[in-house]
BAVEX-315950 format. One record per atom (N, C-alpha, C): z negated, x, y negated. Coordinates in steps of 0.05 Angstrom, whole numbers, padded with zeros to 5 digits, always signed. Last residue first. Layout:
REM BAVEX-315950
ZXY;...
***
This chain:
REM BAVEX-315950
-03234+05778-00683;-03214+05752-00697;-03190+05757-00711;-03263+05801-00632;-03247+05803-00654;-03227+05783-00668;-03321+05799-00601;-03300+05784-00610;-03295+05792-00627;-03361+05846-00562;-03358+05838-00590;-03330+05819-00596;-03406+05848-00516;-03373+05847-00511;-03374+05838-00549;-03457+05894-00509;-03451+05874-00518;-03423+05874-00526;-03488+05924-00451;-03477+05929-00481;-03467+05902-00487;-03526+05921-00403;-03521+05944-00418;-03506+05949-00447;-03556+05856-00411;-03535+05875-00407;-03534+05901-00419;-03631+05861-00396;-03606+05850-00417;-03584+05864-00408;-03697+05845-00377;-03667+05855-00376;-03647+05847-00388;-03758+05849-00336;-03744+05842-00374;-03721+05857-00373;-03802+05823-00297;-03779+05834-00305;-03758+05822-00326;-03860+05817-00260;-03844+05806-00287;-03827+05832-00294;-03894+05788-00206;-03891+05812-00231;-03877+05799-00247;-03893+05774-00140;-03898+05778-00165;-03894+05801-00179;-03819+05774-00102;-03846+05786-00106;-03868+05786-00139;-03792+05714-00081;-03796+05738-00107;-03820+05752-00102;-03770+05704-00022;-03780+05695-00035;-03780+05718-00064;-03732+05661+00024;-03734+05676+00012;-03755+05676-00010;-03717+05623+00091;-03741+05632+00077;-03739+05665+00055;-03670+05617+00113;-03699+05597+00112;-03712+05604+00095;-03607+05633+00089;-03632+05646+00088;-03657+05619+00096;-03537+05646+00091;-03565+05625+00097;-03581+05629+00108;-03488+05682+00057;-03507+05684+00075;-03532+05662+00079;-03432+05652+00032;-03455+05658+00029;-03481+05657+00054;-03373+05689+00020;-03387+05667+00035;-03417+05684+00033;-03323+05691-00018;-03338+05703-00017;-03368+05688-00004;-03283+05654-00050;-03285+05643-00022;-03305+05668-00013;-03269+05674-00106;-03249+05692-00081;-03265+05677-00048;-03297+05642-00130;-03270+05653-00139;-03251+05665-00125;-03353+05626-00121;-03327+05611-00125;-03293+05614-00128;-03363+05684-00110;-03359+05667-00080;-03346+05641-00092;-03366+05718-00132;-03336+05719-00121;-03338+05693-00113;-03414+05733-00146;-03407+05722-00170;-03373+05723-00158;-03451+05727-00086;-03436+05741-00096;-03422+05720-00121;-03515+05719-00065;-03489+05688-00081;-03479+05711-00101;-03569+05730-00061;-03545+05742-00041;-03519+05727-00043;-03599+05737-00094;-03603+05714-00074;-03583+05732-00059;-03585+05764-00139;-03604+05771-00119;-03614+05760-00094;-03548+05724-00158;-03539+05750-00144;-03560+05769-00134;-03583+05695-00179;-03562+05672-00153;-03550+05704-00142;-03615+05717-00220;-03626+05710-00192;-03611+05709-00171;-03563+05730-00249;-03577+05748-00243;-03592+05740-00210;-03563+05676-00267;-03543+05687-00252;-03546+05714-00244;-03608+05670-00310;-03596+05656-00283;-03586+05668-00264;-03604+05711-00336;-03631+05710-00314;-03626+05695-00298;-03556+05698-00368;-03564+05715-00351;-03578+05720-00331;-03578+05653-00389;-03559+05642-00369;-03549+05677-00350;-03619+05669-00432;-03623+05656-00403;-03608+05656-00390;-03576+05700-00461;-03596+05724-00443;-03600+05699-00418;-03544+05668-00482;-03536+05685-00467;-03551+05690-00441;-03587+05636-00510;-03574+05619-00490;-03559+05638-00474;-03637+05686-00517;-03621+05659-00531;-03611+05650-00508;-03668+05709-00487;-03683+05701-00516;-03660+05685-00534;-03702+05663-00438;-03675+05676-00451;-03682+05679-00485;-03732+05654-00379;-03730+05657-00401;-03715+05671-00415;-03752+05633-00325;-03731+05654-00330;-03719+05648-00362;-03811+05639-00275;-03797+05629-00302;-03782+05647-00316;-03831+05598-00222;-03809+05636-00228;-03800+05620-00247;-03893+05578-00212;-03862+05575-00213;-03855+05606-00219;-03930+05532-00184;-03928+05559-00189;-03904+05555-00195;-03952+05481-00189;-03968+05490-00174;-03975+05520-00187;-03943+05435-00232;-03925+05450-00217;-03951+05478-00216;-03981+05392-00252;-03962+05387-00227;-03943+05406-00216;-03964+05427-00324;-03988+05395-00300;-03962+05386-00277;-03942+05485-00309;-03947+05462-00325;-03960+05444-00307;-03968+05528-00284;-03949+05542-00315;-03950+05512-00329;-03989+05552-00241;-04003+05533-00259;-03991+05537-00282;-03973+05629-00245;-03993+05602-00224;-03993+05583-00250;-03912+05645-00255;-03930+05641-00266;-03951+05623-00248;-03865+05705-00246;-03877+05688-00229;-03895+05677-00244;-03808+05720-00289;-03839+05721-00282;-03846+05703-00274;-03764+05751-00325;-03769+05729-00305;-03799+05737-00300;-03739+05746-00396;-03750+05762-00369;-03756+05740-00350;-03672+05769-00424;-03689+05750-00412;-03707+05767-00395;-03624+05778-00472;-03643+05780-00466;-03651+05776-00440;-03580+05772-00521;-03571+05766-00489;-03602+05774-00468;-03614+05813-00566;-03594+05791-00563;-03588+05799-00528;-03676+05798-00589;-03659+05814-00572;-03637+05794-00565;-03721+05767-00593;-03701+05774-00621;-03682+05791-00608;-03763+05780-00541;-03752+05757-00565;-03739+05786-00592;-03766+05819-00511;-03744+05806-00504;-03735+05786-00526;-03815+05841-00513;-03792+05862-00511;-03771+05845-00506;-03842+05799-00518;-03847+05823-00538;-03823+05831-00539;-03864+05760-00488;-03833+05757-00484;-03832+05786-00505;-03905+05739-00434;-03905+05757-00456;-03875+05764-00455;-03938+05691-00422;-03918+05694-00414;-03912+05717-00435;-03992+05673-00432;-03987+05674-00408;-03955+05680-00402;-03994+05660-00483;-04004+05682-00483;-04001+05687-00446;-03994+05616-00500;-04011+05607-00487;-04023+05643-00488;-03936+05611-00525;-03974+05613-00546;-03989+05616-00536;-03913+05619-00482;-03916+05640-00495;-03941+05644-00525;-03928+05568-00463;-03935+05590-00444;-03931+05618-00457;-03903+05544-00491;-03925+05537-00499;-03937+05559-00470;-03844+05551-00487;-03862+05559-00511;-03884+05555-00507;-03834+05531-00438;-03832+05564-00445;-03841+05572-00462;-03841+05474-00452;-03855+05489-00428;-03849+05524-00429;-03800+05467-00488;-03830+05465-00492;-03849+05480-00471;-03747+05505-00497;-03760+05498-00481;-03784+05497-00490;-03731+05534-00550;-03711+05507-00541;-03731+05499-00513;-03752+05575-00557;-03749+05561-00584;-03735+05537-00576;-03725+05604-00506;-03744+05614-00523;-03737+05597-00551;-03688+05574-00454;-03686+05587-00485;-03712+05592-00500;-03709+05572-00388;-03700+05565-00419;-03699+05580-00429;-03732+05546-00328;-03705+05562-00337;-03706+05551-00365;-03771+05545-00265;-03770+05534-00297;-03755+05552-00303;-03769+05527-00212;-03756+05545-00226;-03757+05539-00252;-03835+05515-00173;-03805+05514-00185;-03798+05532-00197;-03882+05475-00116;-03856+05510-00128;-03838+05498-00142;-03909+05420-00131;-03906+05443-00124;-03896+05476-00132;-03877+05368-00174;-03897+05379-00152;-03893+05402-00140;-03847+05389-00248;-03856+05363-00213;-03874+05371-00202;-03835+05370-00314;-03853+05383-00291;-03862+05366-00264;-03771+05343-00324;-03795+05340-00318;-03809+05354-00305;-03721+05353-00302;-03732+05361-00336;-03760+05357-00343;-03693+05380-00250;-03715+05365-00258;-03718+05376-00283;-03660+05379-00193;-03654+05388-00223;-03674+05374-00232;-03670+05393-00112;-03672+05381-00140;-03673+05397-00169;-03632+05424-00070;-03652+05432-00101;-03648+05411-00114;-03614+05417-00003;-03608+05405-00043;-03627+05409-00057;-03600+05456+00043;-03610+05437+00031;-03618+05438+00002;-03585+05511+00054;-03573+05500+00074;-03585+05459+00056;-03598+05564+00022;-03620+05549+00039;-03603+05526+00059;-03560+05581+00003;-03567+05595+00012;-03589+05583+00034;-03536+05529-00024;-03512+05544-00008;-03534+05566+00013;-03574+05509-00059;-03564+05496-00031;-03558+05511-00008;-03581+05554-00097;-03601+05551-00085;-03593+05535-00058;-03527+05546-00122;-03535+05573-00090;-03556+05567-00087;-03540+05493-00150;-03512+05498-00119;-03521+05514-00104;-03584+05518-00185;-03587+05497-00157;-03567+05488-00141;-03552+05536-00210;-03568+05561-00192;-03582+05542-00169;-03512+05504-00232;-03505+05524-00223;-03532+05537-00195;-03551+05478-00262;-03529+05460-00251;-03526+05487-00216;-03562+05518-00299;-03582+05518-00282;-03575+05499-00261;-03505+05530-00325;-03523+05557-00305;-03540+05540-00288;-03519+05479-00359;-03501+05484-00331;-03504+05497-00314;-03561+05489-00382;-03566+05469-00367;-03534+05471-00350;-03534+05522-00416;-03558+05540-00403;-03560+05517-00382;-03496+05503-00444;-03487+05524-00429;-03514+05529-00412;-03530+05466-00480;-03507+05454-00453;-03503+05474-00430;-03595+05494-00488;-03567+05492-00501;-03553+05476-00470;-03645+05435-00482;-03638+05467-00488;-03610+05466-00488;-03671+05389-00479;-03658+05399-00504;-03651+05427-00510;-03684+05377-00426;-03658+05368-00429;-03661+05374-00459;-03707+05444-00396;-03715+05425-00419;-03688+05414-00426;-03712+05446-00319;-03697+05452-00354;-03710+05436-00375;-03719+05461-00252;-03732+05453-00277;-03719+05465-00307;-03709+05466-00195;-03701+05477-00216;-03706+05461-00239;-03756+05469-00140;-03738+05448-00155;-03735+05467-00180;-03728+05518-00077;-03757+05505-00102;-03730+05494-00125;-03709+05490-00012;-03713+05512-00041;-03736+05495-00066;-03727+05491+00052;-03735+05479+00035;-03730+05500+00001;-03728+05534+00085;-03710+05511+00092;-03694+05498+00069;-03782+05553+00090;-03767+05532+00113;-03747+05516+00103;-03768+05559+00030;-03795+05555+00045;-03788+05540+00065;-03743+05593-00025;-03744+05580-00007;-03760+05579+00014;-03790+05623-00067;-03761+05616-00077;-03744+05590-00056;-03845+05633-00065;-03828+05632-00046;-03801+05614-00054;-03878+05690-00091;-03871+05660-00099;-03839+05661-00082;-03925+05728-00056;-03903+05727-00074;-03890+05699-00069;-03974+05760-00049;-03973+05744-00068;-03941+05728-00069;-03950+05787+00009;-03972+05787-00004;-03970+05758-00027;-03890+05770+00027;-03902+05791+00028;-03932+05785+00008;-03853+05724+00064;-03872+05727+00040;-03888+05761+00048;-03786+05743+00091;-03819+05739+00090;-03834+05741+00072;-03746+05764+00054;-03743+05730+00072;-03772+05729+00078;-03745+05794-00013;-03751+05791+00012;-03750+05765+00034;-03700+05813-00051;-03712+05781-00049;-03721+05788-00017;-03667+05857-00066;-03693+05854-00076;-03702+05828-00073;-03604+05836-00049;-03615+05859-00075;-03651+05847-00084;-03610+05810-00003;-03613+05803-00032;-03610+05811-00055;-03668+05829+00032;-03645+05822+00029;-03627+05810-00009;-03705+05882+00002;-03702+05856+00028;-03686+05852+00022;-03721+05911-00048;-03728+05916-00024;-03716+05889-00011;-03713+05963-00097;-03705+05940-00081;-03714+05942-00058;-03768+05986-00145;-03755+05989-00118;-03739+05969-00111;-03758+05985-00223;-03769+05974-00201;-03757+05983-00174;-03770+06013-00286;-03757+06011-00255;-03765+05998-00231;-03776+05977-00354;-03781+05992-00329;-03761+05992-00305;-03710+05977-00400;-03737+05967-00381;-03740+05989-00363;-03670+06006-00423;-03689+06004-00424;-03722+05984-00419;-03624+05978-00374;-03633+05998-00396;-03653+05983-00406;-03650+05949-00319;-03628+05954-00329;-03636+05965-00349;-03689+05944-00251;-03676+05938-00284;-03654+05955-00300;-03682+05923-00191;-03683+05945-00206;-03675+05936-00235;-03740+05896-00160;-03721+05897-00171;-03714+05925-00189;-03800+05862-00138;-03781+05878-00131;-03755+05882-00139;-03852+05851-00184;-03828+05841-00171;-03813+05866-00161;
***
């Protein structure tokens, strides 16, 4: 993938619009939008509330940037998606990590976590997807919102009217990227 990571993960180049989301497919890479058309965002309805909002959420900029409606799906569908969960709360994220097709090493037991990764054939009926895994409900809703700001969906644009650029065609480059915030906000009581 094209991206840059954050402490201690690898480095990655940026490249295309987006902070690192190219608009032309380049070689392998999973097409996030496709004429037009965005990929369906996929949840497990027993993961946390907060993470199924994010993903509420990443199917708005998925609209905003493509110009047309992301389906929300708890169900594996047809074609390109976004599978989004919690590590221990998504069946489809776990059984890709027994599977040994999704390697979470450097991200489970880490707090605010997540990695993303393009997978072929991740469940029955979904072709390929970009899976954004959390090693709790922080980290996923990170990887969320991480993507919608590599999309080019400034974290202003509800708040300050920060308009969003419309793209036909964006996509991820394969690979896999593991990232967490640089530090952790602590509550004092």
């Amino acid at each position: 993938m094209s991206f840059l990571a954050g402490r201690g993960a690898a480095r990655f180049r940026l490249r295309g619009p987006g902070r690192g989301l190219p608009r032309r497919r380049v070689g392998e890479a999973f097409a996030l939008i496709a004429s037009g058309r965005p990929a369906v965002v996929h949840t497990d309805p027993g993961d946390h509330a907060g993470l199924l909002r994010a993903a509420a959420d990443l199917r708005g900029d998925l609209e905003r940037v493509s110009g047309s409606p992301s389906p929300l799906g708890h169900d594996a569908g047809e074609g390109l998606a976004v599978i989004v969960g919690t590590l221990g709360r998504s069946a489809v994220i776990d059984a890709l990590v027994a599977e040994g097709r999704l390697d979470v090493s450097d991200v489970a037991g880490q707090w605010e976590a997540f990695v993303q990764q393009v997978i072929d054939n991740p469940a029955p009926g979904v072709d390929r997807a970009l899976i954004i895994a959390g090693s709790d409900m922080r980290g996923a809703i990170y990887g969320v919102y991480d993507l919608s700001e590599r999309m080019g969906v400034s974290p202003w644009t509800w708040w300050a009217d920060v308009p969003v650029v419309r793209q036909g065609d964006l996509h991820v480059l394969p690979g896999r990227r593991a990232d967490r915030p640089a530090y952790v906000i602590a509550a004092f009581s």
